[in-house]
C-alpha positions, 0 to 999 in steps of 0.5 A, a space after each residue: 471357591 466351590 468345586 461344583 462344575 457343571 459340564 463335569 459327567 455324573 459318575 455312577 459309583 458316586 450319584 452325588 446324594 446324600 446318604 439320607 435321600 432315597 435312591 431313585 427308581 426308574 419309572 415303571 418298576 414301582 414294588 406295588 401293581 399298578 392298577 389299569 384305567 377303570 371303564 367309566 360307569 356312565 352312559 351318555 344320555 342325551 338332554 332330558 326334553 330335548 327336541 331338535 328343530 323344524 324348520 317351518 314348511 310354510 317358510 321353505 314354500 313361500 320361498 320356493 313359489 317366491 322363486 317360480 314367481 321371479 321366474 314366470 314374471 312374464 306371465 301376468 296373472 299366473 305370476 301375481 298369484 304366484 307372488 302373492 301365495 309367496 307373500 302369504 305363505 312367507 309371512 305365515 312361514 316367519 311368524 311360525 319360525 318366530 315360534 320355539 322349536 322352529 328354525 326358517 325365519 331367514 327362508 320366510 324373508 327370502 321368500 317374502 322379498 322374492 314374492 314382492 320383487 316378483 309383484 312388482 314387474 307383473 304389475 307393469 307387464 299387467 299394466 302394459 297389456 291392459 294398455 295395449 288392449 285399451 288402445 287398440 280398442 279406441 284407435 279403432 273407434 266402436 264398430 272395428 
């Protein structure tokens, strides 16, 4: 049986190493210098030919008039110009944001979808006006 006992104390004129190993030091009280970090020798450049990204005007346009014309749909002919500039420049905005170094496409379908939705409803306002006009013209008959 050995004698090794593992919840016996350690005792410090005996440390229990062989004569041949070395005594170890406790860290920081090396005999040699020690030397402090060096300072890296590089700057930080950036990416040679690296342009950051434009969104496309005529993107941000045609939504920002796409959503004038959702608003003023009551107004026919002011909005069906309106509807149709958003279509336009939507179009032009996502076909530029297809481009590199362009960003915008999602604001050129945002403004496409409103110019179209914004269409839609001053068509029938149009349509209903246009009725009305008709029908009051030939209720009364020629000499009204």
């Amino acid at each position: 049986m050995t004698d090794f006992d593992p919840y016996r104390q350690p005792d410090p004129a005996n440390p229990g190493y062989p004569p041949s190993a070395p005594v170890p030091q406790l860290w920081g009280t090396q005999p040699y210098p020690v030397q402090p970090y060096a300072q890296p020798s590089y700057v930080s450049q950036p990416y040679p030919g690296y342009q950051p990204l434009v969104t496309s005007g005529m993107a941000v346009a045609g939504m920002v008039i796409g959503i004038v014309a959702l608003v003023l749909f009551w107004v026919p002919f002011l909005d069906l110009l309106l509807g149709f500039l958003a279509i336009g420049l939507s179009w032009a905005g996502m076909v530029q944001a297809d481009r590199p170094g362009y960003t915008g496409k999602g604001m050129g379908i945002a403004g496409l979808v409103c110019g179209i939705i914004a269409v839609i409803p001053a068509l029938i306002v149009m349509l209903f006006f246009f009725g009305l006009f008709a029908a009051a013209g030939t209720a009364c008959g020629i000499a009204c």
